[in-house]
C-alpha angles and dihedrals in degrees: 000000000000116000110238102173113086131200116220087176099051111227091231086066088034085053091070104061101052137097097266096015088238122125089245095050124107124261120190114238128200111189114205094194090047094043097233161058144260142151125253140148126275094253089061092064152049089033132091128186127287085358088149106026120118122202101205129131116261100007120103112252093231100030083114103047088053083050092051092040095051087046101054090051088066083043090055094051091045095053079045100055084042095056097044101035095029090220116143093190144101120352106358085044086054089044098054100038080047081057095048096047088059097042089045081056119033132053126112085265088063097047091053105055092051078054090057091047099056094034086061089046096056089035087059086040087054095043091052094045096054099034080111137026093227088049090054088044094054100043086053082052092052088050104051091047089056094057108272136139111230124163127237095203102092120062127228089250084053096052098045103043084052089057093047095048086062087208087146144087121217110203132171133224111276083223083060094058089035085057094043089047093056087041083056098041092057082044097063105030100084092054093047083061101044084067121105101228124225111198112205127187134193130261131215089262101033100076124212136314116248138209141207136201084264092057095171104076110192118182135146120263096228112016102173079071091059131094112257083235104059096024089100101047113053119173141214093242100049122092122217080073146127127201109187125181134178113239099186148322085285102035136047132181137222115192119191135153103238095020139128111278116204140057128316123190095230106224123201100270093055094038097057078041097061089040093053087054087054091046096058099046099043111120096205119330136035111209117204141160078241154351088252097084127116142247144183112261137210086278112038096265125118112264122185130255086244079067101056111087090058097042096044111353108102 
């Protein structure tokens, strides 16, 4: 039988922050939308039906899904040389920034705001084309001469009154987003290695890392220096900026351009920092070992994960 159920945040990241850091242990979730928390395995979150597939003849439905799978076994190895040896080099350097470029990318918020996008740019084609009814005429014409089949059964009046009413949804092939994705991926990926990587661990009083379903978390260092133009859209390739992503429960990382390379103990002020990063940027749900953890409250002091759903949750 043919697995339908895709993960976009792989199990062997979700693992990690769990209790016993095993695909079948428990995370504790805290849904923003839901109001509320509980506790799951990995596999019951983070995935959505027919994420991967691809409906294309010739090309195996799941031929996707068995790439990624195979991919996130060497992934797995790699976080777990990491968390054991503490070298953020080689292969297991190349397999996990080859994780973050596809977390950073690919999730169904994502898809749907490049759905947006394209769904406002044929709605302004269509607007222009039928801004009057001689345009639209001649544009039919264009099209027939080149080749096209276009029916003569419905009316410009038809036509436009249709496109006003907006009683219509304009979506776009999953195989188109799952091309983009992997566009994006290779996009990214060269910036993500021109960054010099600072690996942080907890500490016994700092309490856990936590994750979200936006893992990648990229901000600029120093914002008030930025243009209010450009101060809510940071890129990979800008420096000034500061890609973070939680490793584990255990290890973080802080990738800058021109920033410090090594190992940092995390105490609990950076860590509930570095959590409060994750919390306002989450899309849906938080995933963490326990509620216990720490974040950075209204006033700069550490406030427990118990506290969350008052102080960020909708």
């Amino acid at each position: 039988m043919t697995a339908r159920h895709h993960h976009y945040l792989s199990q062997c990241y979700l693992k990690g922050f769990t209790k016993g850091g095993a695909k079948k242990s428990k995370l504790t979730v805290i849904d923003f939308k839901e109001n509320k928390r509980f506790e799951t395995i990995p596999r019951n979150v983070g995935g959505i039906r027919d994420f991967n597939r691809i409906d294309i003849e010739g090309v195996e439905q799941n031929a996707l899904e068995k790439s990624l799978s195979q991919f996130e076994g060497e992934a797995a190895s790699a976080l777990r040389n990491l968390e054991e040896n503490l070298h953020f080099e080689g292969e297991t350097r190349i397999l996990i920034l080859n994780l973050i470029a596809l977390l950073a990318i690919r999730s169904p918020e994502m898809r749907e705001h490049w759905r947006q996008c394209h769904a406002q740019i044929a709605e302004r084609v269509m607007d222009l084309s039928l801004a009057t009814k001689e345009r639209w005429e001649s544009q039919l014409r264009q099209m027939k001469e080149s080749g096209k089949e276009v029916s003569d059964d419905i009316t410009y009046e038809e036509i436009k009154r249709f496109h006003e009413s907006k009683e219509y949804d304009i979506t776009v092939a999953r195989e188109h987003h799952i091309h983009m994705e992997f566009v994006g991926v290779d996009a990214i990926l060269p910036y993500l290695d021109s960054r010099n990587w600072l690996l942080i661990k907890v500490t016994e009083e700092s309490g856990p890392f936590i994750t979200t379903d936006n893992p990648v978390n990229i901000t600029w260092k120093e914002p008030d220096k930025i243009p209010l133009f450009y101060r809510n859209s940071p890129g990979y390739g800008m420096r000034g900026t500061q890609v973070y992503f939680p490793v584990s429960r255990n290890l973080a990382l802080i990738g800058e351009f021109d920033g410090p390379e090594g190992i940092i103990d995390g105490n609990r002020e950076l860590v509930s920092a570095l959590n409060y990063k994750m919390l306002i940027f989450t899309y849906k749900q938080v995933y963490c070992p326990k509620i216990g953890f720490y974040f950075r409250g209204a006033d700069g002091a550490p406030l427990e994960g118990t506290q969350v759903l008052k102080h960020i949750g909708a």
